[in-house]
N, C-alpha and C positions, 0 to 999 in steps of 0.2 A: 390767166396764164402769164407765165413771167416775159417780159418784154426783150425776147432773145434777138439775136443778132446773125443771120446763117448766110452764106455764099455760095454759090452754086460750085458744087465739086471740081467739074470738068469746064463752065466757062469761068468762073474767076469772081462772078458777077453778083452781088448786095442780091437777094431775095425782097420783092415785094412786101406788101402789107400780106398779102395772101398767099407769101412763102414759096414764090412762083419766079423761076426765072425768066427774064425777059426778051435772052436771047435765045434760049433753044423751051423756050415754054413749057419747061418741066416743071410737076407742082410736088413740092416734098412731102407734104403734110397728108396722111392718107383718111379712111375711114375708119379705121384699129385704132387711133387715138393715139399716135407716134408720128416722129416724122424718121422718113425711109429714103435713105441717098444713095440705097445700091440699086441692082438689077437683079441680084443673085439669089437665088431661091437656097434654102439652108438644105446644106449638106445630110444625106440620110444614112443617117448612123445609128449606132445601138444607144448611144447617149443622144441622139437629135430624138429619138423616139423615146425616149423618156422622159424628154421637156415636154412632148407634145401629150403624152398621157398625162400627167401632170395638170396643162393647160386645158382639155378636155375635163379633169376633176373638178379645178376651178370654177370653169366655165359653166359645169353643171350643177356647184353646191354652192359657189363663194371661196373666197379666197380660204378662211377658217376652217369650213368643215371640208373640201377640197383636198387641202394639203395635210389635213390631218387622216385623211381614205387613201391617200397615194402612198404616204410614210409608214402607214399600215401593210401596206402590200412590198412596200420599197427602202427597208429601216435604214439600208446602207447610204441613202441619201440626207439621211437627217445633219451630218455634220456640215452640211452645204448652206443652211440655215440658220449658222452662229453668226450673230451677230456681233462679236467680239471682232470679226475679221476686220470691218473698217475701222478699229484702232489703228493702224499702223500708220495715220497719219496725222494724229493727236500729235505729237511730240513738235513737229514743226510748224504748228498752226504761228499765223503770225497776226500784227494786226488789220490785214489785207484778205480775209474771209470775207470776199463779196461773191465769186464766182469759181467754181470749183468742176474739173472732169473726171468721169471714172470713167477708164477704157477695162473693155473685159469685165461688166458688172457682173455678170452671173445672174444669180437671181434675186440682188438688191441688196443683198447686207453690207457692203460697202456705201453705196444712197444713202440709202436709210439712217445709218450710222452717222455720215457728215452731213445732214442735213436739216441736222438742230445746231450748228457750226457757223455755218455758209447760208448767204443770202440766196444763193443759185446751184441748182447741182444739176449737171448735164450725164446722165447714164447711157454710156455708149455700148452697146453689144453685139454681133452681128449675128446672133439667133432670135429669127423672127416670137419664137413661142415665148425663149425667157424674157422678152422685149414687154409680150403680154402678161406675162406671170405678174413682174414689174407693178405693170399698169394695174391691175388688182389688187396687189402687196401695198398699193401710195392710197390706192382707195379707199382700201378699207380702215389706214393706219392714219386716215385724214392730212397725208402730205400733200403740200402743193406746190414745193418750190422745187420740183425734180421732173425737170423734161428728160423724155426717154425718145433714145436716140438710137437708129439701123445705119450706120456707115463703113466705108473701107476705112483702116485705119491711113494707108496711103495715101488717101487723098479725104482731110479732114474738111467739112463744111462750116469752118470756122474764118471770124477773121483773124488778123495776125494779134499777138499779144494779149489775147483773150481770156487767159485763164491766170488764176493766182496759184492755182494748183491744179497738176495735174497728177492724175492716181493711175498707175499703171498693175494692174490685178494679173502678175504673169507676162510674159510674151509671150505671143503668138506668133510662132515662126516656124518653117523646117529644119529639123534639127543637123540634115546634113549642112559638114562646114565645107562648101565651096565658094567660089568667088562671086558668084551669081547670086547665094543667100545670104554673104556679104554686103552686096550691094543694097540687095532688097532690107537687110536690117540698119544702114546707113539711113535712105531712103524713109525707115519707118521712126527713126527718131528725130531724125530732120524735122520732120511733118511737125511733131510734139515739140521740138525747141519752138517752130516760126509761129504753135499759138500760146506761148508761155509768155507769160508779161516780164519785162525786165528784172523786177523782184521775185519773181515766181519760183515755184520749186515744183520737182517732177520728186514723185515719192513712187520709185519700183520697189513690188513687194517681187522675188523672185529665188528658185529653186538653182540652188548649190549640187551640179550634175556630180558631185563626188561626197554629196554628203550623207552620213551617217542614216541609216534606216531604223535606227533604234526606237522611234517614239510611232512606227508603223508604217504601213503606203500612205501617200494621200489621195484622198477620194477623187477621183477623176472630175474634171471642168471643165476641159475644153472639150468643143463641138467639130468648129469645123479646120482648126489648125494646132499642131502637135503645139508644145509650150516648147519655145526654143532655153535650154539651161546653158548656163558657163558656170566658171568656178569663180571665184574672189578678186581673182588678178584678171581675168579674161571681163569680167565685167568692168573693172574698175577704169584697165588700160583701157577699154573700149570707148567706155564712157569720156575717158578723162580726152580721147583722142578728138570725139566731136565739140569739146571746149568746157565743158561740165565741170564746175566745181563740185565735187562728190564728199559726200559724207558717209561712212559706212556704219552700218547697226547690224551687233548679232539677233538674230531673234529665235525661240522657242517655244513648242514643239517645231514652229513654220509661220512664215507670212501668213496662213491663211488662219492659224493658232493663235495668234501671237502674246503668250502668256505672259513670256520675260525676255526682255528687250534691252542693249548696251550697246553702247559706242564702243564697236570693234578694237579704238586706241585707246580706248579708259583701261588698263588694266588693273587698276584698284575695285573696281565695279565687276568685273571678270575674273577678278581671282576669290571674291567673295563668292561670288554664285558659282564656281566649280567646287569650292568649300563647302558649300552649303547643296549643291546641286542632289545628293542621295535623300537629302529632307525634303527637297521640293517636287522629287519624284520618288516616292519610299513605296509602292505600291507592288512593285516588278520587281525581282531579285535582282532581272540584267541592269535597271537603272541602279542599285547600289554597286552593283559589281564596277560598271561607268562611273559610277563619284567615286571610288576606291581609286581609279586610276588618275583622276582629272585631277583630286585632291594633291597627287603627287609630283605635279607637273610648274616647272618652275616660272618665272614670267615669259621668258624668251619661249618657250614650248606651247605657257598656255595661248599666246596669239597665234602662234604659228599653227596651230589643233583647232581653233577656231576658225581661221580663216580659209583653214583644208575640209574641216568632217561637218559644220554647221549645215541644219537640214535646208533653211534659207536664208536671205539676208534682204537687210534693208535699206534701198540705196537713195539717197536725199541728194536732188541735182539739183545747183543755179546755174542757171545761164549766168549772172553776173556774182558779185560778191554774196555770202551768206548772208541772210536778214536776218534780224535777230526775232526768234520764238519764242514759245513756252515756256520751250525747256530752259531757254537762257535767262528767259523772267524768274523760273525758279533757282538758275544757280545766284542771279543777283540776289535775290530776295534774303537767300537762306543761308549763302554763302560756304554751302556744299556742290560741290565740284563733282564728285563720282555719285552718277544714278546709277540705277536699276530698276526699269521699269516692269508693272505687274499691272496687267490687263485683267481688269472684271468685269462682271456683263453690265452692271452699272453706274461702273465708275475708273477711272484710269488709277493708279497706285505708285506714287514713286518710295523705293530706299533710299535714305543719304546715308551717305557714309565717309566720314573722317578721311583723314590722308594714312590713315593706319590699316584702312579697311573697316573698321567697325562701323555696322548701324548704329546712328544717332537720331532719326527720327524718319518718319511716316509721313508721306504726304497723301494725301484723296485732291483727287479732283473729278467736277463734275463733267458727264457728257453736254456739253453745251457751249454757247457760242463766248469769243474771247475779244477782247481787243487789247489786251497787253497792258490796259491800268487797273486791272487788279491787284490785290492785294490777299494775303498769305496769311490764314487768321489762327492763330496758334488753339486749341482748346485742352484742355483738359475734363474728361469724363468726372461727371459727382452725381449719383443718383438723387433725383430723377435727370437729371438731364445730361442724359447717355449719347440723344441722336445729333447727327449732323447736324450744325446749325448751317444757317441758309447760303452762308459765302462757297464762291464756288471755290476756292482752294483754302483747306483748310490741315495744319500740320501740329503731330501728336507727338510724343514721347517713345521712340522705338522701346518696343519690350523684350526683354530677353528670353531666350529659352527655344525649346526645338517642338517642332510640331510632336502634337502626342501621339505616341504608340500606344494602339488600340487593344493591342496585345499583351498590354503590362498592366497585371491587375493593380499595382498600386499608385500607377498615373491615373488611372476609372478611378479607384478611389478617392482620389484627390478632385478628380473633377465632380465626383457627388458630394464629397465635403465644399466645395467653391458653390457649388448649386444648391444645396441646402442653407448653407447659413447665408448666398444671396435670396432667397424665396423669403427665408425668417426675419429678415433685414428690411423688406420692403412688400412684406407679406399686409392687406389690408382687407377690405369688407369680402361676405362671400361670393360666391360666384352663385347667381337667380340661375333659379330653374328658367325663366322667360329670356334671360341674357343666352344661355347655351339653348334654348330653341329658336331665337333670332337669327344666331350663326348657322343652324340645320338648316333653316328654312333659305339664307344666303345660298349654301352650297346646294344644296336642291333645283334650286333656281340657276345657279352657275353649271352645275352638270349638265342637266338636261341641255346648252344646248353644246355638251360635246358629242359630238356622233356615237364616237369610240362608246364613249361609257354605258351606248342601251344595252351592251352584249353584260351588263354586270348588274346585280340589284343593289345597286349604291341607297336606295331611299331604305332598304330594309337593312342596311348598315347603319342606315344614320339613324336610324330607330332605336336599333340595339346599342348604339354609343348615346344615345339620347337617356335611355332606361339606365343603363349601365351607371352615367356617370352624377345622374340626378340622385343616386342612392348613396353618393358621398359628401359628404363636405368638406367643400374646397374654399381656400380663400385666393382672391386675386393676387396676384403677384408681380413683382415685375420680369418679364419676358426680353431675353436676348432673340428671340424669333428664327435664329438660323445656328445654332449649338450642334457644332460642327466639329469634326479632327480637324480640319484645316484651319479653324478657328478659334484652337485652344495651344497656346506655347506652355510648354513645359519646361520650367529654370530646377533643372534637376540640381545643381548647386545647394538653391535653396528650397528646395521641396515644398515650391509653388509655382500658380500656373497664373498666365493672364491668358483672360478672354479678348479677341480684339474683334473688329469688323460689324463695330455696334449700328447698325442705320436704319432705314425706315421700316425694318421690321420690326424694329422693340415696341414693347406697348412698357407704361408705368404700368396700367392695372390689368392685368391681363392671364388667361389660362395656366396654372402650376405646370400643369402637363407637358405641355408644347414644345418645352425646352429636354424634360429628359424622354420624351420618344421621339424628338427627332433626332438628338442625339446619340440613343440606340440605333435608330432608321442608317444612320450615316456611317455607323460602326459595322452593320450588317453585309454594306452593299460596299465596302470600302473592297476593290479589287476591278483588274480590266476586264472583267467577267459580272457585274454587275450582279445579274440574274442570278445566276450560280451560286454567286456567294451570299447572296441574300435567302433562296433556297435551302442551303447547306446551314444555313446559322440558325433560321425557323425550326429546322428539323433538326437542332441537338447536335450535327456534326461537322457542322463548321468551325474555323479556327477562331473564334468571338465569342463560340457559347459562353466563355469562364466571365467576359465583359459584361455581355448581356444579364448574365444571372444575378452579376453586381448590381447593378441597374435596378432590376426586378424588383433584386432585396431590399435596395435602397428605396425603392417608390412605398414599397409596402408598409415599410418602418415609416419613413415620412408622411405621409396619407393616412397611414392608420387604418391602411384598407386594403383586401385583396383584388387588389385589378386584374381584369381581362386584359393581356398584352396582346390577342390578337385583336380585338372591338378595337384598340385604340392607337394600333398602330394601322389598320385600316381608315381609322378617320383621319391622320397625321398624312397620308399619303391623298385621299380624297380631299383634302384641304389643299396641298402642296400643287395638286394639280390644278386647281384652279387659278391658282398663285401663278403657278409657268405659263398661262393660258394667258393673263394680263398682262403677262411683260414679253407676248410675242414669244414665248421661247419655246423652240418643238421639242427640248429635251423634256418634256412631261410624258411624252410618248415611253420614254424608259420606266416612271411610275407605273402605268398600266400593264407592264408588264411585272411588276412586283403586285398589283393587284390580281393578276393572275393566278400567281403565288399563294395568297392570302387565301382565291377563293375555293380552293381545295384543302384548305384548313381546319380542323374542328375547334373550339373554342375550347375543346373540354383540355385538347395539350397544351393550350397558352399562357396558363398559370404556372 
């Protein structure tokens, strides 16, 4: 256990070796394997009773196959489980990541997140069940530097200047504004300055009460206290009034999303992204209808639009002068000024961009911890050696062109011309019948222990993809591993595309397949209707057939061989799942619901 420091609430007083106050003999540390500083039994709600079925799941199968039975019965909770959410405190990591708070953790994806960062991560919640969920989630995922934590936020069991960072996930307050929840929100940031260290930074992720609904509701959090909202200025003055130096971040879809991320004052980084805003959300008519407008909007507007309709925003406090982070190591380094950040599930993404606004280059960095002597390794891609190399910040040559439309037969085109002559290019020995029953027998073994998957005959899939595909001759290839729309630019100019987001799924020699049916898979399901539209495309009358058939024709001609496109888009997807399984991410649960799909299919339509 890490060697924490805690004070008793109500008398003031250093806690024991045995976490025990001295003068009113209360002991913190319970038998649930938390330590607990209230009195308060958790609030019984319609959402307190859905942690607790939840924690029951758990309780009774393990944290894996648990939350994979509850998400089953409860899909609307799955967005509660991205782990993307604790990005929002990446950008001001500094060289002082020894000790770290998250108030409001939910059910740990903020932990979890800073806790390959930070020597110490304190997870504070005040619902006893997600407290336990928690405690399950670090078990299983072999953390151990994450004490979880039951306290008032009022009265913190901290000492004074204890933290290097504090993660604020929401307020918790009432949202009526009187003088009395005034007092009590003075009172609840006080608490959080007197345990922030001198250099410290409070990073609120928090909801804009007048902004825009466009990107959906967000999925309900809180248990036992409304989340108190203000607007831009209402946070800022507020902030600024208890002594805060403040930095403000737009961010999108939400704090709790946070896909694309800018300093509210950068407007070179803000006018780009409303530019480009209908490519980064081209999915939804109303999001192009929204880039029509944003596009037209001149500097003085685009701040003032921002700082009104943003869904949330992101608020970076010192108690004292700004320390210098991350992000200021990259503006040294690179001598790009305007970011725009882009959050992946694993890896943070910056734009640079010129004083003109143009992209000039790509930054990746790793989820991992920093201390500000790094160094910014330039690379250029040359097959074979496409993957990340090992430095944890590494910057690329930005590519030109707009993500591809999956609806224009002659960008498909292009991307099976870019895919054929890379397959011909680094095409090498074949692929063994013993090599492709190696990987069966992997996922066989990886299936079985999904719960979900007993309701489907995945081994008599992987038989039929096993016969199926031993009856052709393939040769190895090199594999992008994730041939994606969102991973293919298209420089209509020059009636070429780059592929970008090359990382540890490339293989040098590896499956021809893999890249054009997942890249069908992606074109299929491209819509906020996932299911629907993957449905609709299977069955001939969706808006992708003309893609797909491209695809088809191009595998046939390429291969020399007529493929089952159902056998092997069902193994692309029983593959992928295992994939989502290993990296903790419950979005797999959306696959099985396209195996659903698949398995009232006859093979005989899939040619």
């Amino acid at each position: 256990m890490i060697n924490v420091a805690f004070q008793c609430p109500r008398c003031k007083n250093k806690l024991n070796n045995t976490f025990s106050c001295l003068f009113c003999s209360r002991n913190y540390f319970n038998k649930k394997g938390f330590f607990d500083f209230t009195n308060n039994p958790t609030t019984s709600t319609k959402l307190a009773q859905k942690s607790y079925e939840l924690l029951f799941e758990i309780s009774s199968y393990g944290y894996s196959e648990g939350l994979q039975r509850f998400l089953k019965k409860n899909p609307e909770f799955e967005p509660q489980f991205n782990m993307m959410e604790g990005s929002i405190a990446f950008r001001i990591i500094n060289k002082n990541n020894n000790r770290c708070l998250i108030i409001n953790s939910e059910f740990g994806n903020i932990p979890e997140n800073l806790s390959h960062m930070f020597n110490e991560i304190y997870s504070l919640e005040t619902n006893e069940e997600k407290v336990l969920i928690q405690r399950f989630r670090f078990q299983k995922n072999n953390i151990d530097n994450i004490v979880l934590i039951r306290a008032d936020i009022k009265m913190l069991p901290f000492p004074d200047k204890y933290f290097d960072l504090v993660v604020l996930n929401g307020i918790k307050l009432d949202q009526q504004d009187n003088e009395h929840t005034k007092m009590k929100r003075i009172t609840y940031f006080k608490e959080i300055q007197r345990i922030l260290s001198s250099n410290g930074c409070l990073c609120i992720g928090a909801e804009n009460k007048y902004g825009l609904k466009v990107f959906g509701k967000e999925p309900q959090h809180g248990i036992d206290n409304k989340s108190f909202e203000d607007s831009y200025h209402g946070y800022k003055s507020f902030l600024c009034s208890l002594g805060f130096n403040v930095k403000p971040y737009w961010v999108l879809p939400s704090h709790r999303k946070p896909h694309y991320s800018g300093s509210i004052i950068d407007d070179i980084s803000l006018g780009w992204f409303f530019k480009n805003f209908d490519k980064k959300y081209s999915v939804d008519t109303k999001y192009k209808i929204l880039g029509l407008f944003l596009k037209a909007l001149n500097v003085k507007m685009r701040r003032l639009f921002i700082q009104t309709f943003s869904p949330s925003f992101l608020l970076y406090c010192y108690n004292n002068e700004v320390s210098k982070s991350l992000e200021d190591i990259i503006v040294e380094q690179t001598g790009f000024k305007n970011l725009v950040q882009n959050v992946r599930l694993t890896k943070i993404m910056y734009i640079l961009l010129d004083e003109l606004g143009e992209p000039k280059k790509i930054l990746s960095c790793k989820l991992t911890n920093y201390d500000l002597t790094e160094k910014i390794v330039a690379v250029k891609r040359i097959f074979p050696s496409m993957k990340d190399p090992e430095e944890k910040m590494i910057m690329e040559e930005w590519f030109s062109g707009e993500i591809l439309n999956r609806l224009n037969s002659n960008e498909i085109n292009m991307v099976m011309k870019w895919l054929v002559d890379f397959q011909k290019k680094t095409a090498s020995d074949l692929l063994r019948q013993e090599e492709v029953q190696r990987e069966i027998d992997y996922l066989k073994n990886e299936l079985a222990k999904i719960s979900v998957m007993n309701n489907f005959p995945y081994e008599m899939w992987l038989t039929e993809y096993m016969k199926h595909i031993t009856k052709i001759k393939l040769r190895k290839t090199g594999v992008h591993g994730d041939l994606q729309v969102r991973n293919i630019l298209v420089d209509r100019e020059n009636s070429s595309i780059n592929v970008i987001d090359w990382d540890w799924r490339f293989q040098e020699k590896g499956n021809p397949l893999y890249d054009f049916v997942w890249f069908a898979i992606s074109i299929m399901m491209l819509s906020n209707d996932v299911v629907k539209e993957f449905s609709s495309n299977l069955n001939g009358t969706g808006k992708a057939v003309s893609s797909i058939e491209i695809i088809k024709e191009t595998m046939k001609i390429h291969f020399k061989a007529d493929l089952d496109f159902i056998i092997i888009v069902r193994f692309m997807i029983l593959r992928f799942i295992t994939i989502k399984i290993k990296e903790n991410n419950t979005g797999y649960l959306t696959y099985v619901e396209l195996l659903k799909v698949l398995a009232n299919k006859n093979n005989s339509v899939s040619r």
